[in-house]
C-alpha positions in Angstrom: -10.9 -21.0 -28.5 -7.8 -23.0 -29.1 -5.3 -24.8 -26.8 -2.8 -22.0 -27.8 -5.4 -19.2 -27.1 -6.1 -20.5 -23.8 -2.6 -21.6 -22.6 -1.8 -18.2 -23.8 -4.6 -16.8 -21.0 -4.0 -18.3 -18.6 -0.2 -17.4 -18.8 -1.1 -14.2 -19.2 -3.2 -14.2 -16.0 -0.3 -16.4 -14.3 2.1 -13.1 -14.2 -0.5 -10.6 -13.5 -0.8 -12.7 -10.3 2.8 -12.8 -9.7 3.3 -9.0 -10.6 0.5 -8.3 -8.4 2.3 -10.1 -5.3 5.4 -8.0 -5.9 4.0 -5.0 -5.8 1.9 -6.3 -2.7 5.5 -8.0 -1.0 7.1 -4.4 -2.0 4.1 -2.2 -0.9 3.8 -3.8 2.4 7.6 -3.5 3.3 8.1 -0.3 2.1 4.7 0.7 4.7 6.1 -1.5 7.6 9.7 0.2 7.7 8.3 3.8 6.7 5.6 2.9 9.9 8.0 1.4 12.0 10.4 4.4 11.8 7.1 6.7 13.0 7.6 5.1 17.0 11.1 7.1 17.3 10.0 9.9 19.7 11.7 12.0 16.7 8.5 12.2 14.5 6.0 13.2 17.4 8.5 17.0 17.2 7.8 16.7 13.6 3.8 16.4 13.8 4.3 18.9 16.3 5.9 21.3 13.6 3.0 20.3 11.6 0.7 21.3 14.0 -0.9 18.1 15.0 -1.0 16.4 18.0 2.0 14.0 19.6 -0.6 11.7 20.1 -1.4 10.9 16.4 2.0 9.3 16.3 1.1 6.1 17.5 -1.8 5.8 15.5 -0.2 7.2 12.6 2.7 4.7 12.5 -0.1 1.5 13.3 -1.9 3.0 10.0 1.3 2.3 8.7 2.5 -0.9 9.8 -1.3 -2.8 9.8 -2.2 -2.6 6.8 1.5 -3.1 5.5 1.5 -6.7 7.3 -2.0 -7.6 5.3 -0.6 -6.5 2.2 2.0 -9.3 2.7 -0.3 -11.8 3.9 -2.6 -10.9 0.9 -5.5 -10.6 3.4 -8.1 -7.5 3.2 -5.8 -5.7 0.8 -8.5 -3.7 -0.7 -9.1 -2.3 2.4 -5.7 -2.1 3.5 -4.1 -0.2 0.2 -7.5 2.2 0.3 -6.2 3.0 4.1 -2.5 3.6 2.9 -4.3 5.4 -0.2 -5.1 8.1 2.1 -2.4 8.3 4.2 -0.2 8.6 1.1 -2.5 11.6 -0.1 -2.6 13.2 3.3 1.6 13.0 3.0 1.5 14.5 -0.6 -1.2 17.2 0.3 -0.6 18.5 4.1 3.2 17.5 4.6 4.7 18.0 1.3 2.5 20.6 -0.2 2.7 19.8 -4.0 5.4 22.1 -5.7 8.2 20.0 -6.8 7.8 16.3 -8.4 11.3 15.7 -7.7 14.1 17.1 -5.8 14.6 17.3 -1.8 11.0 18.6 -1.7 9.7 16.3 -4.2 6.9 14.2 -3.8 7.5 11.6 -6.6 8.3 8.1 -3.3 4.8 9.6 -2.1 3.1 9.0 -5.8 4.9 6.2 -6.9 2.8 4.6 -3.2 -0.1 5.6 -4.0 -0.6 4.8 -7.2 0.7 1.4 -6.5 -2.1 1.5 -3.4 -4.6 2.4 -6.1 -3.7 -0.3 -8.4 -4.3 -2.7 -5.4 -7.8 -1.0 -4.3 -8.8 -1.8 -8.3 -7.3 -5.6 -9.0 -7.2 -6.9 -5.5 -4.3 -9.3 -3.9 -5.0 -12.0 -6.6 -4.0 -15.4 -6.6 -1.3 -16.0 -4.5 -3.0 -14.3 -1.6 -4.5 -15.9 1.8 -7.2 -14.6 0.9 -7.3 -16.2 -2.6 -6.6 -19.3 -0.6 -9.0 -19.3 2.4 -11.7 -18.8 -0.5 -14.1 -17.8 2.2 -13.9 -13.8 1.9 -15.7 -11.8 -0.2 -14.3 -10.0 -2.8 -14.3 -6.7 -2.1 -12.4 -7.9 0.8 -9.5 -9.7 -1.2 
């Protein structure tokens, strides 16, 4: 391998890790204001309507928010964007109910988060992470 070819690497690697903290900086916001706005007393009528419990707000919203904070920290995100996987799946399959992709009963926001939860489960937080940093986690964990 030549200097070119490995300059050329290691560049290459260099924005992966950067685009791979955007989408982790993006994910987590998007999840901690989507979460944060589950706490109104406004969404337990709408689980209600749904037919599940008021108490599931809480928990729903911290399912939310948790994992959202990690993300940003870069800390368990495998775990984390597998958590917000599901949630993401249980929006697009029980409270959407696939029909439209796009439109005012379109499910395209609820996609686009999954997949990008999906792309984190496979590549991790990479390098500018605390978890890339501590060093100490395995890596399933990071």
């Amino acid at each position: 391998m030549t200097t070119l070819e490995t300059t050329t690497i290691y560049k290459e690697n260099r924005l992966h890790d950067l685009a791979y903290l955007g989408i982790r900086l993006a994910l987590g916001a998007i999840f901690i204001v989507h979460g944060y706005a589950k706490v109104d007393a406004g969404f337990a009528g709408f689980l209600g309507r749904l037919g599940l419990p008021a108490e599931m707000q809480i928990l729903i919203a911290l399912a939310e928010i948790v994992p959202g904070v990690l993300l940003i920290a870069g800390v368990i995100t495998r775990i984390s964007a597998s958590i917000l996987s599901t949630i993401m799946l249980g929006a697009i399959f029980y409270v959407k109910k696939p029909t439209e992709l796009t439109g005012q009963a379109g499910f395209e926001l609820e996609l686009i988060l999954l997949v990008s939860s999906l792309l984190l489960v496979a590549v991790g937080a990479g390098k500018f992470s605390a978890s890339h940093t501590l060093k100490k986690l395995p890596g399933f964990l990071k």
